[in-house]
C-alpha positions as CSV (number, residue, x, y, z in Angstrom):
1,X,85.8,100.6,132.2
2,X,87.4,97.2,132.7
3,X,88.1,95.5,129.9
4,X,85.8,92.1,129.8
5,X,87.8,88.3,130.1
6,X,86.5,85.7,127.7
7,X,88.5,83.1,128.8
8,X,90.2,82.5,132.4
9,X,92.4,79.8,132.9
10,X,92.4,79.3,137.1
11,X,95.1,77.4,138.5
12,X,95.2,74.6,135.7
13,X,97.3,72.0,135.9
14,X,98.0,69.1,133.3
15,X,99.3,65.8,134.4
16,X,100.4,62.8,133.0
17,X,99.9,59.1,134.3
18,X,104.2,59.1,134.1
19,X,104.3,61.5,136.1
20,X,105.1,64.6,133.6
21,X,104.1,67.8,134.3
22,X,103.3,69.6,130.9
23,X,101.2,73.0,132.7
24,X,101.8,73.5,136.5
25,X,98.8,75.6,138.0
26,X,98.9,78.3,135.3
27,X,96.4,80.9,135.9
28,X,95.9,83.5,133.1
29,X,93.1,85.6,131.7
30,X,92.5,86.7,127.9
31,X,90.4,89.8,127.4
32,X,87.9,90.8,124.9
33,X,88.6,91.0,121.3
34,X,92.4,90.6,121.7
35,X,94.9,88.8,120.5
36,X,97.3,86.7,123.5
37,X,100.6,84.8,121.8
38,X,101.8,82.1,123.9
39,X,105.5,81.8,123.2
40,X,108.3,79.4,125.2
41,X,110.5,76.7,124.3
42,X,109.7,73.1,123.4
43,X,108.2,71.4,126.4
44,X,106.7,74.4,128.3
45,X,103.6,73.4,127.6
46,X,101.9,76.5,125.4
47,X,100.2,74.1,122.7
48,X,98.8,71.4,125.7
49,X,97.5,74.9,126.9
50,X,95.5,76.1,124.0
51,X,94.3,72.2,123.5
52,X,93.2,72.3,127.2
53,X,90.4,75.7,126.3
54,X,88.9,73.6,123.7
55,X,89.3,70.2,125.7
56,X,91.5,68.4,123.0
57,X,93.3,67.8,126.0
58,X,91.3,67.2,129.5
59,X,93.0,69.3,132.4
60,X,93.8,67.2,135.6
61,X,92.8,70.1,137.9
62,X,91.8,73.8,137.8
63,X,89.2,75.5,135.9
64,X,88.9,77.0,132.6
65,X,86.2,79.4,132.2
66,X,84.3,80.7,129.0
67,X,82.5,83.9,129.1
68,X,82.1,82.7,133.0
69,X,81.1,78.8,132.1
70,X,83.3,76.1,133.2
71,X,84.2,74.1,129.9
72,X,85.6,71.4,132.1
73,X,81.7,70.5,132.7
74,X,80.3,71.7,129.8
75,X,80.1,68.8,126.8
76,X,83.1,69.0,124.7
77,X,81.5,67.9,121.1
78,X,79.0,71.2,121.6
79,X,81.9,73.1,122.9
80,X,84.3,72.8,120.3
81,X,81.4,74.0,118.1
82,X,81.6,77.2,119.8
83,X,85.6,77.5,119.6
84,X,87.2,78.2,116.3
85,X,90.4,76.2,115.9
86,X,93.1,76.6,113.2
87,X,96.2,74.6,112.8
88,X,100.0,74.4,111.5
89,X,98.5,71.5,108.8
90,X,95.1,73.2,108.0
91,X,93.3,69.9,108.4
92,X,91.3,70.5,105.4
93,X,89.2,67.4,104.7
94,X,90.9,66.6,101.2
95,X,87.7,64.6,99.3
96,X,85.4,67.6,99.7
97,X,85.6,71.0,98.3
98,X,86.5,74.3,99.7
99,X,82.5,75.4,100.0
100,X,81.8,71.8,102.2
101,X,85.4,72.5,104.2
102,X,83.9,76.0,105.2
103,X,80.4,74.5,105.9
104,X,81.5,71.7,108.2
105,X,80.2,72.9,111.5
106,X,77.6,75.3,110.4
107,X,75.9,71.8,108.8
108,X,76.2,70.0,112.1
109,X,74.4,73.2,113.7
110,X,71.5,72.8,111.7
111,X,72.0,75.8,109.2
112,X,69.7,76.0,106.4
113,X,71.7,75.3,102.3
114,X,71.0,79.7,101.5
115,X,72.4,80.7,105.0
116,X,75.2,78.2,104.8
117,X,75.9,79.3,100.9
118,X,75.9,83.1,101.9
119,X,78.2,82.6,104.8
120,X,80.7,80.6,102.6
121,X,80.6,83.5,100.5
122,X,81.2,85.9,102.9
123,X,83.9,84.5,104.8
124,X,85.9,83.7,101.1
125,X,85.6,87.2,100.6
126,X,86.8,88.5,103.8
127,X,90.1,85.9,103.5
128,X,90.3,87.2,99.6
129,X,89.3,84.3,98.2
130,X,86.4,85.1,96.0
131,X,83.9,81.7,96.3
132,X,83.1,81.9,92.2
133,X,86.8,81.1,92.0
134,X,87.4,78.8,95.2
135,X,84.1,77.7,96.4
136,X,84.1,74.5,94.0
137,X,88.0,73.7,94.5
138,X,89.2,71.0,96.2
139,X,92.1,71.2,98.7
140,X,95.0,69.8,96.4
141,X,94.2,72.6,94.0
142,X,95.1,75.0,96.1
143,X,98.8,76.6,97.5
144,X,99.5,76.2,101.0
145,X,98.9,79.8,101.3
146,X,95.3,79.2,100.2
147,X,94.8,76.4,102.1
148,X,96.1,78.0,105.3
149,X,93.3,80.7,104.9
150,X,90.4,78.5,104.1
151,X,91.8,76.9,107.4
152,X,90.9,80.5,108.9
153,X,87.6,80.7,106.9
154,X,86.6,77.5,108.5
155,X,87.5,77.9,111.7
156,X,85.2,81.6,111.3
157,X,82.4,79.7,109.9
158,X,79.8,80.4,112.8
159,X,81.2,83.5,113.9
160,X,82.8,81.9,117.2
161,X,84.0,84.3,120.0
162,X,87.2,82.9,120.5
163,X,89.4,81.3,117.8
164,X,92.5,79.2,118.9
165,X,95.3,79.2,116.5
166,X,98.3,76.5,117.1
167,X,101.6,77.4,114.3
168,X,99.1,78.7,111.9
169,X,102.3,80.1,109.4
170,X,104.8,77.7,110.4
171,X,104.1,75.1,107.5
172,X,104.6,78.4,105.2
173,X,107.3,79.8,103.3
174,X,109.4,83.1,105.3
175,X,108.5,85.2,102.2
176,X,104.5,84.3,101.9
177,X,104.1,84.2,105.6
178,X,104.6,88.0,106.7
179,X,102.0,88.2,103.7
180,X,99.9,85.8,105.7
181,X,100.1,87.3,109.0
182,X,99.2,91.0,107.5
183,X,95.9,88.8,106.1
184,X,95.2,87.5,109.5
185,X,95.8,91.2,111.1
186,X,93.3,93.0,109.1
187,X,90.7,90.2,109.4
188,X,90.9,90.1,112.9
189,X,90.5,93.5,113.1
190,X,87.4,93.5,110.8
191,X,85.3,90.5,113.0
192,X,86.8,91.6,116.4
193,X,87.3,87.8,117.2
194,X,89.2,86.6,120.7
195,X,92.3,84.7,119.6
196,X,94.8,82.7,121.7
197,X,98.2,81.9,119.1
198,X,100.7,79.4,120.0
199,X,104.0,80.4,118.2
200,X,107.7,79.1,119.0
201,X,108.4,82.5,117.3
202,X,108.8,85.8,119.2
203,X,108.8,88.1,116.4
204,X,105.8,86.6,115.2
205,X,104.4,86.9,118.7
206,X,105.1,90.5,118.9
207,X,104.0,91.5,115.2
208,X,100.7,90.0,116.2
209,X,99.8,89.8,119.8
210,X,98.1,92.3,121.9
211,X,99.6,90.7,124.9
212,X,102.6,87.8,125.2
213,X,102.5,85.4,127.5
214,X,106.1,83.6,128.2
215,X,106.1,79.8,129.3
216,X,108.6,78.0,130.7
217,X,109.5,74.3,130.8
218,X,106.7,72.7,132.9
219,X,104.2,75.0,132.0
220,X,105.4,77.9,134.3
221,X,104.2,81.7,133.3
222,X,107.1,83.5,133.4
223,X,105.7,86.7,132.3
224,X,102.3,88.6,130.4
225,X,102.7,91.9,129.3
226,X,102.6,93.8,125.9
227,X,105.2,92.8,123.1
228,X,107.1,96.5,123.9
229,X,107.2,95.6,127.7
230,X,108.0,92.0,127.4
231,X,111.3,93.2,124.7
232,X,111.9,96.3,127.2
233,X,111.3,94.9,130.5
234,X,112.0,91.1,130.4
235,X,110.8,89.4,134.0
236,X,113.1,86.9,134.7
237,X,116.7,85.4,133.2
238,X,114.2,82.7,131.3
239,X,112.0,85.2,129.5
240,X,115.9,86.8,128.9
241,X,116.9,84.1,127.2
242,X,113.8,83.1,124.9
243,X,114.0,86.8,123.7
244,X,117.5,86.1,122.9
245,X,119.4,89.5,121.2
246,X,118.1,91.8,119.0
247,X,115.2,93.4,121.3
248,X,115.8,96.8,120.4
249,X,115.5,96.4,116.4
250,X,111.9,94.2,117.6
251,X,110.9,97.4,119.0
252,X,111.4,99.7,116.7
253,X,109.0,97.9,114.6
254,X,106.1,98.5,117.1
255,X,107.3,102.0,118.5
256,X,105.8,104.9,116.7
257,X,107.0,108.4,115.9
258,X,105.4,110.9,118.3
259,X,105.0,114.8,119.0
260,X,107.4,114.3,122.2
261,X,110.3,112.9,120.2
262,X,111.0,115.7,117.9
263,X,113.1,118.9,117.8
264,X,112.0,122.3,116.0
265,X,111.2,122.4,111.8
266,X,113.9,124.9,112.2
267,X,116.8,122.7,112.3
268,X,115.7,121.4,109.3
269,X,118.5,121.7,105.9
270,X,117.2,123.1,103.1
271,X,116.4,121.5,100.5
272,X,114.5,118.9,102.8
273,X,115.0,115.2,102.4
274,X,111.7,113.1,101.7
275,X,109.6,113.3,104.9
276,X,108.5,110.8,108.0
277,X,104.9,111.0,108.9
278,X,104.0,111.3,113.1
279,X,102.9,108.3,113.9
280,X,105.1,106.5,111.3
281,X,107.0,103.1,112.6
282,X,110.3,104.0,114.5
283,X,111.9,101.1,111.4
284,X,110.5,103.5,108.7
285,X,112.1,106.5,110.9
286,X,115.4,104.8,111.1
287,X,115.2,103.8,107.7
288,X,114.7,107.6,106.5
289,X,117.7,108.7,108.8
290,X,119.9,106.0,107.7
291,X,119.5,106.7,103.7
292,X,120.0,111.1,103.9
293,X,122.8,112.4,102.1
294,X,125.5,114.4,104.2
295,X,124.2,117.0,103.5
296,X,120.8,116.5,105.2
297,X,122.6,116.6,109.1
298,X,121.3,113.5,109.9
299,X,118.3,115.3,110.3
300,X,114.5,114.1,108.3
301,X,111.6,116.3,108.6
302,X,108.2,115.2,110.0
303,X,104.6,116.0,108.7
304,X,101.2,115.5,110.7
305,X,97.8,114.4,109.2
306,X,97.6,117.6,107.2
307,X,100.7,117.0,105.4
308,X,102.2,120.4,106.9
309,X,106.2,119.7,108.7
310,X,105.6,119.4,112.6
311,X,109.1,118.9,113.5
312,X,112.5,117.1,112.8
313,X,113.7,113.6,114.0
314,X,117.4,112.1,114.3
315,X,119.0,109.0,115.1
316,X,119.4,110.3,118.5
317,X,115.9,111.3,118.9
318,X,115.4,107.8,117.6
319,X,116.7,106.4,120.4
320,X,114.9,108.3,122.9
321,X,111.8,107.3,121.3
322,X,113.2,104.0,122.0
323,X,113.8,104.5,125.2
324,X,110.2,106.2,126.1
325,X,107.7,103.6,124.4
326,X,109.8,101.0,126.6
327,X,109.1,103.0,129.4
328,X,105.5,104.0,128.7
329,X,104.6,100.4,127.9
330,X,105.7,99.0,131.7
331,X,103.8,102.3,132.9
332,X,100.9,101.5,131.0
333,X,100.9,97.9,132.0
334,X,102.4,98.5,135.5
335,X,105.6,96.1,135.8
336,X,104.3,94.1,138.7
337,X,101.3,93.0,137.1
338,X,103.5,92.0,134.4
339,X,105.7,89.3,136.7
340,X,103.9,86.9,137.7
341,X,104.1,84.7,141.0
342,X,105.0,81.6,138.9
343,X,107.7,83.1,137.7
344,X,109.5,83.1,141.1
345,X,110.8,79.6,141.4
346,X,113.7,78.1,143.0
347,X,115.9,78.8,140.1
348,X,115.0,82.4,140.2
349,X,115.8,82.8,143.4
350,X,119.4,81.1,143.2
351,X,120.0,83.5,140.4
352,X,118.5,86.7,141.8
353,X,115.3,87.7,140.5
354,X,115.6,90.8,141.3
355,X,117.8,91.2,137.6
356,X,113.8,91.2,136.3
357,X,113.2,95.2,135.9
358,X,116.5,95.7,133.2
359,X,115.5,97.6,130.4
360,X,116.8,96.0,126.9
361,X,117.4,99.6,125.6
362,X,119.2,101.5,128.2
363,X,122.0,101.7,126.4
364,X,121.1,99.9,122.9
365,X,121.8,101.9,119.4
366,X,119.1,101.8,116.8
């Protein structure tokens, strides 16, 4: 079954009255309960994008759709109602507390006070923020962390079907914000909400996006694939460069250990090193192989669901894992429908587009 698109941007294009093209006809669809990270450099337009689905920004031309309803003609006020919107600086209103912040749109909906009171509960709880501790604060007596999840509480408050999210961990600390992100992971998982994130960060992007689209200056899409076949498989000399080096340690954070990889338990020295569970990252893998004594071969044993040893992994099978999830991920996603035609520009073709199908890992070490 075809997986249903909540939002469809269709040739949208976003001119200024100087004569600046921020978005050039970008088409681009976002399915159903996933998460789509726009990345790019400065100036390619990714954040006058996600302003244009809410209508922050008016598009010059085009149509952007809504579970099939053109939000160009639909009234913007009662839109944004609909649209869950969280950015870098929160935008908490500082004067009221955390249990009015949360209740902002569900009062201009009409809610009744117990609804409202039980939803502000609810929604403290799923960001871990219990409401007999939080409900009554104001925003200055919170951390940013805090104040960066009642942001997301918020934005949740009427159980929207898309949530846009612009920076939502850039005004947060390195440390705190992987904490953050793992926050936002498990509660997207738990309401199933459409989100569209705008990060300048492409290890961000591909810790938390289903999908990445890549922008280029002027609002071109260079490419929209998953995080392992955008690293893998970048689509043009642009997308290239944004990645930048270091594509093959990116993936073996989303790769995972599997059957295919390993060689026989019987290669295994005895006594056995601390195991690697299938389905384990391909980091955690590399991490096992990387800390055995001499004496273990280079070899780390692997246990299945049971607990029982399956099979034996080493850096070299490493690799080939490597080199298989890169290819699975352009076969699952098919590499053509991965390029886009806006990504074939004049500068591509000076340069040779053709370079676009180069794996990062054909002859990368872990």
């Amino acid at each position: 079954m075809a997986e249903r698109t909540v939002i469809e941007l269709d040739t949208v294009r976003k001119a200024y009255p100087d004569g600046t093209v921020a978005v050039a006809g970008l088409s681009l669809a976002v399915r159903e309960h996933e998460v789509l990270a726009l990345v790019g450099p400065s100036g390619c337009g990714k954040s006058t994008t996600l302003r244009m689905i809410n209508r922050l920004v008016e598009p010059t031309s085009g149509r952007i759709l809504l579970d099939g309803e053109d939000v160009t003609r639909a009234d913007p006020v009662k839109l944004r109602r609909r649209i869950g919107y969280v950015i870098q600086n929160v935008g908490l209103f500082p004067h009221r507390t955390v249990e009015a912040n949360i209740a902002t749109v569900p009062g201009l909906l009409g809610w009744d006070r117990r609804r409202t009171r039980a939803r502000v509960a609810e929604l403290l709880d799923l960001v871990g923020l219990p409401a007999a501790t939080y409900a009554k604060r104001y925003p200055h007596e919170l951390s940013g962390g805090e104040r960066q999840r009642i942001g997301v509480a918020r934005a949740l408050a009427t159980d929207p079907p898309v949530l846009l999210m612009d920076e939502p961990f850039g005004a947060v600390d390195p440390e705190f914000r992987r904490h953050l992100q793992a926050e936002f992971q498990r509660i997207q998982r738990e309401t199933g909400t459409t989100v569209v994130l705008v990060t300048h960060d492409i290890d961000e992007a591909a810790r938390l996006g289903d999908r990445i689209a890549v922008l280029s200056r002027g609002g071109h899409l260079e490419q929209v694939a998953s995080p392992l076949a955008v690293l893998a498989h970048p689509a043009s000399d642009r997308v290239r460069d944004f990645i930048g080096d270091g594509s093959a340690s990116r993936m073996l954070a989303l790769a995972q250990v599997q059957e295919a990889d390993l060689d026989g338990a019987d290669l295994i020295v005895r006594p056995a090193p601390p195991p690697v569970r299938l389905g384990a990252r391909l980091t955690d893998a590399f991490e096992a192989v990387a800390a055995l004594p001499g004496s273990a071969m280079g070899r780390v044993p692997v246990v299945g669901k049971s607990g029982d040893v399956v099979g034996s992994l080493t850096a070299d099978g490493i690799l080939g894992a490597l080199r298989r999830a890169a290819d699975a991920a352009v076969s699952d996603e098919g590499l053509a429908d991965a390029v886009t035609d806006d990504a074939v520009t004049d500068d591509d073709a000076r340069s040779g587009a053709g370079s676009a199908g180069g794996t990062a890992v054909a002859d990368a070490a872990p």
